[in-house]
C-alpha positions as CSV (number, residue, x, y, z in Angstrom):
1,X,38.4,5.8,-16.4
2,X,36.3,4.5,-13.5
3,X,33.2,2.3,-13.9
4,X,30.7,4.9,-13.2
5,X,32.3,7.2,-16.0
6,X,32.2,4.0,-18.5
7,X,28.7,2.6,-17.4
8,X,27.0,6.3,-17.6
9,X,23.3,4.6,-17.7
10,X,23.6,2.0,-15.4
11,X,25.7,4.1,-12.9
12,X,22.1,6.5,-13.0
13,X,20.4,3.3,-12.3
14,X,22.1,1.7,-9.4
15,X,22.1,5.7,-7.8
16,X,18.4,6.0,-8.2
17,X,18.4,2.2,-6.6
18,X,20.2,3.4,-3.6
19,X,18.7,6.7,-2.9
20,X,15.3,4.5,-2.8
21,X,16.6,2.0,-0.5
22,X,18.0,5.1,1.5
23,X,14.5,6.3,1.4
24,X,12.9,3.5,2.7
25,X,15.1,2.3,5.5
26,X,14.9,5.9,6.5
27,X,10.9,6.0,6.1
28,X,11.3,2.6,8.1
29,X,13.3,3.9,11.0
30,X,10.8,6.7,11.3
31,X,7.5,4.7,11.5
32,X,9.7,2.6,14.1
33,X,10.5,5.2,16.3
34,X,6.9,6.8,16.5
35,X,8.1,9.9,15.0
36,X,5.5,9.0,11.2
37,X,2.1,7.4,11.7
38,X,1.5,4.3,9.8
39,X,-1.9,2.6,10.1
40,X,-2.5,-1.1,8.7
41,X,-5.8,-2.1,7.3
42,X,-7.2,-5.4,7.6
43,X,-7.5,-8.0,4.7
44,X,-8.8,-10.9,4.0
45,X,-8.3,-13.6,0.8
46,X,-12.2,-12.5,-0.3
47,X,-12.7,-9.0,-0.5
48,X,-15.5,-7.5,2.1
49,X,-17.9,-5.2,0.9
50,X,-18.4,-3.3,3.7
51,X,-14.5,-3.4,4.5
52,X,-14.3,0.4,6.2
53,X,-16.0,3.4,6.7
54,X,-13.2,6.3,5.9
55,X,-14.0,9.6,7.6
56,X,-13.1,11.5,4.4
57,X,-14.2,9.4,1.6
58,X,-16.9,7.3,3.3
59,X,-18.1,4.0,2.1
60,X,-15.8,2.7,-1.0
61,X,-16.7,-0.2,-3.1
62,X,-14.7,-2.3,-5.7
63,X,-16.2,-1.2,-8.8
64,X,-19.4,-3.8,-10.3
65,X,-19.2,-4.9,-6.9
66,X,-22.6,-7.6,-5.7
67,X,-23.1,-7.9,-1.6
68,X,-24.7,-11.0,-1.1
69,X,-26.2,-11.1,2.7
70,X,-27.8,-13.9,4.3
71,X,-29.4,-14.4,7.1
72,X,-31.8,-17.0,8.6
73,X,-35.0,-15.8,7.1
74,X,-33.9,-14.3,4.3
75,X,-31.0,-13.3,1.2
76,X,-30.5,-10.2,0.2
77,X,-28.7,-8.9,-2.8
């Protein structure tokens, strides 16, 4: 009896751990070659209210979200 035939559970564990990690370094080859776009957003420690304007969704806010803006002359909330 082998270990994968005594450790049934884990053996469907580590598996499903490899096939991810197959997964990913294959995903990761991909983006490295050119061959699957991969775009990287900006961030920032404080979140920004106006962060991006998607095409398809638009403007996007966190939820119970304030913007605070201040300028010389005036604040605006």
């Amino acid at each position: 009896m082998n270990w994968f035939e005594a450790n049934p559970r884990k053996a469907r564990w580590l598996v499903a751990l490899l096939c991810i990690l197959l997964l990913d370094g294959l995903k990761r080859l991909l983006v490295g070659a050119g061959l699957l776009p991969y775009r990287t957003y900006p961030t920032s420690r404080v979140p920004q209210y106006w962060p991006s304007i998607d095409p398809v969704v638009g403007v996007w806010r966190y939820p119970n979200a304030t913007l605070v803006q201040k300028e010389r002359c005036s604040t605006v909330t």
